[in-house]
N, C-alpha and C positions, 0 to 999 in steps of 0.2 A: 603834729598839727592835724593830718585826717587820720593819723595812726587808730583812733578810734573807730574811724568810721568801718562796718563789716566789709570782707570781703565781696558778701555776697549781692551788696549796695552795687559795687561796681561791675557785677556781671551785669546785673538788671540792667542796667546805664548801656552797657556794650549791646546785649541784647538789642537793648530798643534801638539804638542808631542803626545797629543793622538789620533790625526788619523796617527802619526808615530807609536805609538807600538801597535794599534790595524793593522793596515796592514802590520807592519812587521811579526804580528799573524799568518794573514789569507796567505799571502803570503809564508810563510815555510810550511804553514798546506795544501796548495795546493802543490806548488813545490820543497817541501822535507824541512828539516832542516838545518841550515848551522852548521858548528860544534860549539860543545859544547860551547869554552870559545868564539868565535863569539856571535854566539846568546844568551848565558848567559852575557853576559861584555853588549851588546845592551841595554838586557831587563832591567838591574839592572839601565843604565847610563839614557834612557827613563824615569823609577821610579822618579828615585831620583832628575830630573830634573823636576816633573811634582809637585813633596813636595816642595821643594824649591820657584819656582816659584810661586807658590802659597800662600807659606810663605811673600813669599815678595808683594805678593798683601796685604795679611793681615797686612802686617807692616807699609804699604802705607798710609793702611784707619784707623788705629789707630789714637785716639784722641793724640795730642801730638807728632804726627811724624817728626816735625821741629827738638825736642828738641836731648840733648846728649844721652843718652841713647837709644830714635830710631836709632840714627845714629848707632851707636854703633854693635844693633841689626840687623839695615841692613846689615853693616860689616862682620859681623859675617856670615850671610846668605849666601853673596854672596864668600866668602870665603868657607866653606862647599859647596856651591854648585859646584864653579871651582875646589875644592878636589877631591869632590865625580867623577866630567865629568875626571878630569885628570885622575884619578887613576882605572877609570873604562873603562877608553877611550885605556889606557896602553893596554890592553888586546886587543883588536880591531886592535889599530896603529902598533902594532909588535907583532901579534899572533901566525907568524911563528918563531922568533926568539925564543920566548918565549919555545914553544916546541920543538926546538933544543937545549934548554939548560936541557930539560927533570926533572926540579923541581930546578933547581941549582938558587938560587936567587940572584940577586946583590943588592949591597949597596942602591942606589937609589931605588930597589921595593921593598927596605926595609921601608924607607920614604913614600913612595905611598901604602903600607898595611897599615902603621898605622895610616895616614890622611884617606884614605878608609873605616877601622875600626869605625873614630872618626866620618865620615860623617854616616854613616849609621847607626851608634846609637843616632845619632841627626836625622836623618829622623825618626826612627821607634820611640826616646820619642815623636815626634809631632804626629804622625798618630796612632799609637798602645798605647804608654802611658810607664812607666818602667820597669813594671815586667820583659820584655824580657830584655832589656838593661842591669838591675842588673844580671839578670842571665847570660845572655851571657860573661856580667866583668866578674862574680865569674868565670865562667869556663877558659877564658883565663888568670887570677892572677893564679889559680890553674896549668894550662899550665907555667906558667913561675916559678912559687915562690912551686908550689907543690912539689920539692924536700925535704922541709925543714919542712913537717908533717910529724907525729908520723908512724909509721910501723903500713900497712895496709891501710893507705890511698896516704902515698908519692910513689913519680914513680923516676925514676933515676935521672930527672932533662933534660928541656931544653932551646935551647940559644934562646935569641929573634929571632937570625936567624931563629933558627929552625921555631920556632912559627909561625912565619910571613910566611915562607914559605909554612906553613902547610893551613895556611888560605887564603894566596891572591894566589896562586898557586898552577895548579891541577885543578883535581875535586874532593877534599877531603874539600873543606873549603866553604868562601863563594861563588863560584863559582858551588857548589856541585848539588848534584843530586837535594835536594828542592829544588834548586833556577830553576833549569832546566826544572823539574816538573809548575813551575811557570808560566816558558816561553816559556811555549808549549799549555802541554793541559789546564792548567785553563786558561790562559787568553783566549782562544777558545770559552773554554764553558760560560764564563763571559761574552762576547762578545752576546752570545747565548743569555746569562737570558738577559741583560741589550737586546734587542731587543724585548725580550716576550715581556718584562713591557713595552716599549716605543711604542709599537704595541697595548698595552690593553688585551694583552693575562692572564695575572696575573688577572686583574679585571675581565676576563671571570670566571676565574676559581674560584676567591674571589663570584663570584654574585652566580656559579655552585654550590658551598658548601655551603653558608645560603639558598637557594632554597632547597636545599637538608633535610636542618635541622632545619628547621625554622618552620615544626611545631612540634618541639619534645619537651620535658623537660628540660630547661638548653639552649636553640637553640643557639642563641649566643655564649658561649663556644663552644659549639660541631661545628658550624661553623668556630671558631676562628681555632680547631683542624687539621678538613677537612681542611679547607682552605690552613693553614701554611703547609700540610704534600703534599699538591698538588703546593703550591707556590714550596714548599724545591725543586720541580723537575726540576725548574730552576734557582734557586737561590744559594742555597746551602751552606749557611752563615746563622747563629743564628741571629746576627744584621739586616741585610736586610734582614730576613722575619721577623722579629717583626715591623719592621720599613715599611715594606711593607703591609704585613698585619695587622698590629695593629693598623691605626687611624681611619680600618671597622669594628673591630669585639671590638676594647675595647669601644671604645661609644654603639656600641650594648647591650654590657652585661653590662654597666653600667646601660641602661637605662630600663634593664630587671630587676634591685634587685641587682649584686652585685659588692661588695666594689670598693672601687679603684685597694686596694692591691690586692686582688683577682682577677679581672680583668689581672691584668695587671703581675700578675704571672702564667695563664694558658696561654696565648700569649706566654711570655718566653718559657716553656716547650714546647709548640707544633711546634714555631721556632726552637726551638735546636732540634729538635728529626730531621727535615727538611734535614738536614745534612747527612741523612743516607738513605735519599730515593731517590730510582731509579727515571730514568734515571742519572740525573744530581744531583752528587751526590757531598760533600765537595772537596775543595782540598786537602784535606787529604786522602780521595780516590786513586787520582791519585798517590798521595805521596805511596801509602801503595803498587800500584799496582808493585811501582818501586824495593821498601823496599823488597816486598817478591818474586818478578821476577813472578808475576801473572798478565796475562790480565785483564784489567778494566773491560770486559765483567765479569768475573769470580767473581770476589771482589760485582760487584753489582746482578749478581744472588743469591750470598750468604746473601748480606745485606739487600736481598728486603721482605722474613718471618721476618726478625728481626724487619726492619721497620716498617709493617704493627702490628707485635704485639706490638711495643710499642707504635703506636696511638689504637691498640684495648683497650689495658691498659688504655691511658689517658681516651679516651673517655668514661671507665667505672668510671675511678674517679669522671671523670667530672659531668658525669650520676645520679653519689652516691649521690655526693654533693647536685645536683639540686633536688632531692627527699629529700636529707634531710637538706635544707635551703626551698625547695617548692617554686624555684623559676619556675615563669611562662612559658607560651608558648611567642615564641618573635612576632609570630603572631595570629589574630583573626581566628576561625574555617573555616570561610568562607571569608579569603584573598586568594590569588591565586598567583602563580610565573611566572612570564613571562617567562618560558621555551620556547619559541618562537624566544624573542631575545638573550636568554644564544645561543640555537644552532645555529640563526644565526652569532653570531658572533663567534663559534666554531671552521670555519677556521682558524683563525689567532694559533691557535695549531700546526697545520699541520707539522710545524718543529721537533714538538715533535716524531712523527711516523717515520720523515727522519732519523732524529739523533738515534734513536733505532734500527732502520731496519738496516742500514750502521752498527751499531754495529755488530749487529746478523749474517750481511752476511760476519764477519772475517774484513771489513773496523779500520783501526786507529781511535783513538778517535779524533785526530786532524782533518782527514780527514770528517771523520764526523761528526763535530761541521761546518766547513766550508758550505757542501752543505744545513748543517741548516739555516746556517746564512744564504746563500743565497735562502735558501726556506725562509726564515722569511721576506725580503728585496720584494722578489713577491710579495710575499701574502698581502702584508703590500698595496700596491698598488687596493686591493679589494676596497679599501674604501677612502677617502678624506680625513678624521679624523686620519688614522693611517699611510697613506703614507709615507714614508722614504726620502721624500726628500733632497738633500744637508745638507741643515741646518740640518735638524732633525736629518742625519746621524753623524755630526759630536756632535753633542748632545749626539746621544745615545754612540759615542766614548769615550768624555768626561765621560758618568756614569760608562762604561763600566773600563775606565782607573781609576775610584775613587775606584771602587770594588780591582781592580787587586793590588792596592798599598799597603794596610795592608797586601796582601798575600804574594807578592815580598819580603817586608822589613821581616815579618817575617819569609820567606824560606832563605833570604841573614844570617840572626844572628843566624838562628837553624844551619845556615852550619857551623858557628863558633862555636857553642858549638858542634856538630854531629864531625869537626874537630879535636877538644880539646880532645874526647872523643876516635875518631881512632885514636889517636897521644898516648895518655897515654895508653890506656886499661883499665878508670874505669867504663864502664860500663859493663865489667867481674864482678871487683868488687860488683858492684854495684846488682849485678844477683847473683851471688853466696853469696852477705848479704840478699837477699828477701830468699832463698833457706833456706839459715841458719837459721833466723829467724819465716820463718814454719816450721821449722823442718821437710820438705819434706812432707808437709798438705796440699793437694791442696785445701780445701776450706780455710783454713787459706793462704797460699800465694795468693790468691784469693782477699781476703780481706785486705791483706796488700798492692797488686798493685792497686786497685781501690782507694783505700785512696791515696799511692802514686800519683796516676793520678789525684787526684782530689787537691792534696795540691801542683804539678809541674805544673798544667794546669791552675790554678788561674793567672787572667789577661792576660792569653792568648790566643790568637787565637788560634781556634783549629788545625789548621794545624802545627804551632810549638808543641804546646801541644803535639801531637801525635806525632812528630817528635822526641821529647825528648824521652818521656815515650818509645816510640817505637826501641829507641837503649838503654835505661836503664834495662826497667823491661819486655818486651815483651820477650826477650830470658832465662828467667827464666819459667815463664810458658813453652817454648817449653821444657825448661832441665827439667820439672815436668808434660810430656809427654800430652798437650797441644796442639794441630794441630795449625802449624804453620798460618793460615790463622783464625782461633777461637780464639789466643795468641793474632793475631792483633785486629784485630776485636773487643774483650775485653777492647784489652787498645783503640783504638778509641772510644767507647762508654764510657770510663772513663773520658777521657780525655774532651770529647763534653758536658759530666753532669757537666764540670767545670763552665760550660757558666752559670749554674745555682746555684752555691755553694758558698754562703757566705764565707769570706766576698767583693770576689771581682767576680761578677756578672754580665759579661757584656751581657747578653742575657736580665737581669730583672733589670739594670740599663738602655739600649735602651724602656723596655717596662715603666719604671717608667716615662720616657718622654714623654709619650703619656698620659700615664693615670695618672699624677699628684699625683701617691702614693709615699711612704716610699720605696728607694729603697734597704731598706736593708729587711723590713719588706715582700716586694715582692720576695726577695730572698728564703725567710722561705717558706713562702707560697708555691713557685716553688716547694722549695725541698718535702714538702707535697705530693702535686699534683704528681707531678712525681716521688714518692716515688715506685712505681710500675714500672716503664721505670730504675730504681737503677737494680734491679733482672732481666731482660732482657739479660746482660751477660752471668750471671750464668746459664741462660736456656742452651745459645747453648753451653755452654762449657761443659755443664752435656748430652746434649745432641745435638750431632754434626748434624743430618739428619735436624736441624733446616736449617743448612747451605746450604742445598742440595748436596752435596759432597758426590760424589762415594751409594746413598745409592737408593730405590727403592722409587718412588713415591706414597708406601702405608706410608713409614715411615717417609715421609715427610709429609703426610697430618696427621696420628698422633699425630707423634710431636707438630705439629703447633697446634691441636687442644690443645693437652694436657698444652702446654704454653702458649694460651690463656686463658685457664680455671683459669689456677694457677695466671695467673695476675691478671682475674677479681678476683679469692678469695683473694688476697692480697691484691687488693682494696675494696671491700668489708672489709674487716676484717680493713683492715688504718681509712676507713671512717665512719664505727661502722653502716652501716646500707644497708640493702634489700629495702625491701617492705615498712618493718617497723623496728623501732629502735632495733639494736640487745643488747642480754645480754654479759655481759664478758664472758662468757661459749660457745655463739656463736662467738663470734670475735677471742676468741682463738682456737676455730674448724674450721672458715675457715684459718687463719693463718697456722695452721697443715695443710691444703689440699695444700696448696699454696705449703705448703714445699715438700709433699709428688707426688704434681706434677712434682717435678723436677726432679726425679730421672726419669730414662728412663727404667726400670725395668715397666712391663706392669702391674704387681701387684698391686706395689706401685699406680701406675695411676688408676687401677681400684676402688683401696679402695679409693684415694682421690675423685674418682665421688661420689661411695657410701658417701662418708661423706659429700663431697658439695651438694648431692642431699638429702638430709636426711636434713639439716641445714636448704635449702632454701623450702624442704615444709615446716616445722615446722614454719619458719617466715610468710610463707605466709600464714599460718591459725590463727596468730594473727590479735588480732582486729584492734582498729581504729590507725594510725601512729600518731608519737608523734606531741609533739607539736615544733614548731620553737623557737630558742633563737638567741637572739644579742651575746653571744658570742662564738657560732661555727665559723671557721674559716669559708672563703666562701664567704658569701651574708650578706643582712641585708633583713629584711623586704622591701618590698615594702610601699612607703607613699604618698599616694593619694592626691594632694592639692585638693581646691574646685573645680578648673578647669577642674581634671580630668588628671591631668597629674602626670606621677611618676617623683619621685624625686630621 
C-alpha cells in the first residue's frame, strides 16, 4: 500500500517533526510557555507522530510488505496514528471551550480518551516495551471494575465517564504534570546532550577519563566509571550512556583480561548511577523538582555527594576486583596521553559552565538549557569537523527527538496511572500498607520501599518508575519522619537500581549488545558491582548533612567522608579482598564498619575508623597475595597467543 512510497519520503517527515518539537522547545524556553493543555496536547501529538511515522517506514521495508497482513499492519498504523493527532489535536483545536467546560466531558471526548488511551499504549509497547502498558491497564481496570474488590482495597466505584475525564481532561491525567515536565525542561536539556555528543563533547570527556585512568589497576573499568559519571552530565539516561559509552570502555576492558559479562555489567552500573549527577541530571529530576514544589537547583545540590559516593563506591569495587583478578594496567609504563589534544578540544564543554552559572544566578532550567544550546551551536563553529551546520542541526534534532520519545510516552501512561491513583486514593492505601507492615521500623519500611521500587520499576524507565514509586511509597517514609526531599531522593535511587535488577534489566540488556554476553548473567553481575551504590540511600536518610540541607559545612564534609568510608568497607568486605585475600573474620569486620558507619552518631564513626584501620593494617602485613582463579566473578586470566596478543 505505501510500499511504494521512497524511503527517503519518510525521513523528511521525521526530520520535520522533529525540528518542529525541538523549536517549539526552544521557542517557549526563550519566550515563555504557552499554557499547560496547549503545550502538553503539542508535545504528546509531535511524539506520537514521530513513532508512528516511523513505524510506518519500518512497515515499508519489511520483507513481504505487498502481502495481507503488511496491509493490514499498515492499517492499523495509520489509524493509530489519525487517533493519537485527533484526539491530541482536540485539546489544541478547542482549548478554550474545553476549559469553560471546567472538567465537564462530553460524549464525543469520551470516544477520543479511549482511542487516545489505545494510541498511546500502542506507541509506548513499540518504543518502551509492556511493563508500562500492562501497568498502566491494571491501574485504569482497577479505576473502573475496582468497586467490586474485597474491603481494603475497593473504592466506591467509578463511571467510564468519570474515568475518561479524569485522564484526557485536566492536569490530573495524561495531560498531567510528567507529561509537562516532559515538554519543557527535558526536552531542553536533551536538546543540550544530543548537541554535546554531535559536537564530540562526549568523546572529549570519554578520551579525559581513560587519560585519567589508564595507567591504574583495572583502567578500563575505572575509565568506563569516570567516563559514564561525566557522560551522565549530559545525558542523563541509563541506555544512552551505556550505549554511549560502552562501544569505548567495553572493548577496552575486554582486551585488558575481563569477561564479556563483566565488562559489560560495570558499563551498566556506572551508566545508571549517570542519572543522578549534576548538572544534567535524569528526567526524573525535573519530575521530582515539581513532585516536591523544590527548585531544580536544590534537588541537584543535594544529589551531587550522593552521586560522587556512589561512583567513589563503584570505583572501589571496581578497584577490588582488579587486584583480586590482577588484571593489568591498560597502558605501557612509558605510553603517554595527549593531554594536548583532550584540552584542545576542551572548548566544545563551554555549554556546560553556561547551563550551571544560569542555574546558580536564580535563571529557569528552561531558560538555561536554551543560552546552552545556543553556546553549543557557536562553539560548534570553532572547528569544521563539528560545525552545526543545516543538515547536521536537523540531525542532531532527529537524535535529540529519539531521546525525548520514550520520556513523553512514559510521562503520557505514568499520568494514567498518577490519574487513577488521585481519582481513587490508593496510594493512601498503599502508604499506610508499607507503614503497617514495618510496624513503624524505619530500617525495615526502608527495606520494604527499596524492594517495592525495585520490583514497580522493572522495565521501566526510570522517569515513570520514580513517577509511580513517588506517589505510592515515597509519602510513607515522609509519615515515618523521612525529610521530604531524602523520601524522594530514596525512591529515585530505587527506582534507577531497577535499570540494573534481574529479571528485566534495561541498563545490562543495552550493555549485553555491545559486549556479546549473557544478558541475564550481566544483570547478576551488575547487581554484584554495584552492590555498594544499594546502601547509598540508607547513608543520606540515616544521615541527612549528606544532602546538604539547612546543616554547616563541617558536617557535610564528615558526612561525606564517613559514607565514603563505609562504602569502600562494604566493598571491601563484598569482594573479600585489600591488599591481599581477606579471612571470613576480616570480611565480617569490615562489613560491621560499613554498618557502623552509618549511623551518624560520631562514636559510632569513630570506632568504625578504629576497626577499618586496625583490619586494613593487619592485611597489609600479610605476605605474598593469593593466587588468581577462573572462577571469581570478574575477569579471566589474560592469554598470550604467540603473537603477543591477548585474547
Amino acid at each position: 500500500m505505501l510500499d511504494a512510497v521512497p524511503e527517503q519520503v519518510f525521513d523528511w517527515i521525521i526530520g520535520i517533526v522533529s525540528v518542529l518539537l525541538v523549536s517549539l522547545t526552544l521557542y517557549t524556553a526563550y519566550f515563555g510557555v504557552f499554557p499547560d493543555g496547549l503545550q502538553r496536547s503539542a508535545h504528546l501529538l509531535l511524539v506520537m507522530a514521530l513513532v508512528y511515522v516511523a513505524a510506518l517506514r519500518t512497515a515499508t521495508k519489511a520483507d513481504g510488505a505487498c502481502g495481507l497482513s503488511a496491509t493490514l499492519q499498515m492499517l492499523w498504523i495509520l489509524a493509530v496514528l489519525a487517533a493519537g493527532i485527533i484526539a491530541a489535536g482536540h485539546h489544541i483545536v478547542n482549548f478554550d471551550a474545553i476549559n469553560d467546560r471546567w472538567g465537564e466531558i462530553t460524549d464525543y471526548e469520551i470516544v477520543f480518551a479511549v482511542i487516545l488511551v489505545i494510541a498511546l499504549f500502542d506507541a509506548c509497547r513499540r518504543t518502551i516495551g509492556w511493563p508500562i502498558v500492562i501497568l498502566a491497564s491494571i491501574f485504569i481496570a482497577y479505576g473502573l471494575f475496582g468497586a467490586y474488590l474485597p474491603d481494603g482495597l475497593a473504592h466506591r466505584g467509578y463511571s467510564l465517564k468519570r474515568v475518561t475525564a479524569q485522564l484526557y481532561l485536566g492536569g490530573g491525567g495524561i495531560f498531567g504534570t510528567p507529561l509537562g515536565v516532559s515538554a519543557t525542561f527535558v526536552t531542553g536539556v536533551v536538546v543540550l546532550g544530543a548537541l554535546l555528543e554531535k559536537t564530540g563533547a562526549g568523546q572529549a570527556l570519554m578520551d579525559f577519563a581513560t587519560g585519567l585512568t589508564g595507567r591504574m589497576r583495572g583502567g578500563p573499568a575505572k575509565a568506563a566509571v569516570v567516563g559514564s559519571s561525566l557522560m551522565g552530565m549530559i545525558s542523563g539516561t541509563a541506555v544512552a550512556n551505556v550505549l554511549t559509552t560502552g562501544p569505548i570502555s567495553i572493548p577496552l576492558m575486554r582486551k585488558s583480561g575481563y569477561r564479556k559479562e563483566a565488562a559489560g555489567a560495570i558499563e551498566a552500573v556506572a551508566s545508571t548511577g549517570g542519572q543522578l549527577m549534576p548538572p544534567v541530571m535524569g528526567a526524573a529530576a525535573f519530575i521530582m523538582a515539581e513532585f516536591t514544589s523544590t527548585s531544580y537547583l536544590t534537588i541537584a545540590k543535594a544529589a551531587f555527594l550522593p552521586a560522587v559516593i556512589f561512583y567513589a563506591v563503584l570505583l572501589a569495587m571496581v578497584h577490588f576486583e582488579a587486584v583480586r583478578q590482577n588484571i593489568p594496567l591498560l597502558r605501557d609504563a612509558d605510553s603517554t596521553t595527549e593531554w594536548a589534544s583532550i584540552v584542545k578540544r576542551s572548548y566544545l564543554l563551554a555549554p556546560l559552565p553556561v547551563f550551571v552559572g544560569m542555574l546558580l544566578n536564580g535563571y529557569s532550567i528552561m531558560l538555561s538549557s536554551f543560552w546552552a544550546v545556543a553556546a553549543s551551536v557557536i562553539v560548534s563553529f570553532f572547528s569544521r569537523a563539528s560545525a552545526q551546520t543545516p543538515r547536521r542541526m536537523v540531525e542532531t534534532a532527529v537524535t535529540a527527538a529519539n531521546a525525548v520519545i520514550p520520556v513523553a510516552l512514559a510521562c503520557a501512561a505514568a499520568g494514567c496511572i498518577i490519574g487513577i491513583i488521585t481519582l481513587t486514593g490508593v496510594g493512601l492505601k498503599f502508604s499506610t500498607l508499607v507503614v503497617l507492615l514495618s510496624g513503624g521500623q524505619l530500617p525495615l519500611a526502608l527495606m520494604l520501599t527499596m524492594l517495592t521500587c525495585l520490583i514497580l520499576g522493572m522495565g521501566l524507565p526510570t522517569a515513570a518508575a520514580y513517577i509511580l514509586v513517588a506517589t505510592l511509597v515515597a509519602p510513607a517514609l515522609v509519615d515515618l519522619g523521612v525529610g521530604l526531599l531524602a523520601a524522594h531522593l530514596f525512591v529515585l535511587y530505587s527506582a534507577m537500581l531497577s535499570s540494573i535488577t534481574p529479571p528485566v534489566a534495561l541498563a545490562a540488556y543495552a550493555a549485553a549488545s555491545i559486549s556479546q554476553g549473557n544478558p541475564l548473567k550481566i544483570a547478576v553481575l551488575a547487581c554484584q558491582f554495584g552492590m555498594g551504590a544499594f546502601a547509598v540511600p540508607y547513608f543520606f536518610v540515616y544521615d541527612p548533612a549528606l544532602l546538604g540541607i539547612n546543616v554547616t559545612w563541617v558536617q557535610v564534609v564528615v558526612s561525606f567522608i564517613t559514607a565514603i568510608a563505609g562504602g569502600v568497607s562494604a566493598s571491601i568486605a563484598m569482594m573479600g579482598v585489600f591488599a591481599y585475600r581477606l579471612s571470613i573474620i576480616e570480611r565480617f569486620g569490615f562489613a560491621l564498619a560499613a554498618v557502623l558507619f552509618l549511623s551518624s552518631d560520631w562514636r559510632f564513626d569513630a570506632l568504625a575508623f578504629l576497626l577499618a584501620g586496625a583490619l586494613i593494617f593487619w592485611n597489609l602485613r600479610k605476605g605474598e597475595p593469593h593466587e588468581t582463579t577462573n572462577t571469581e566473578i570478574g575477569s579471566e586470566p589474560i592469554k598470550t597467543t604467540s603473537k603477543g596478543e591477548t585474547q
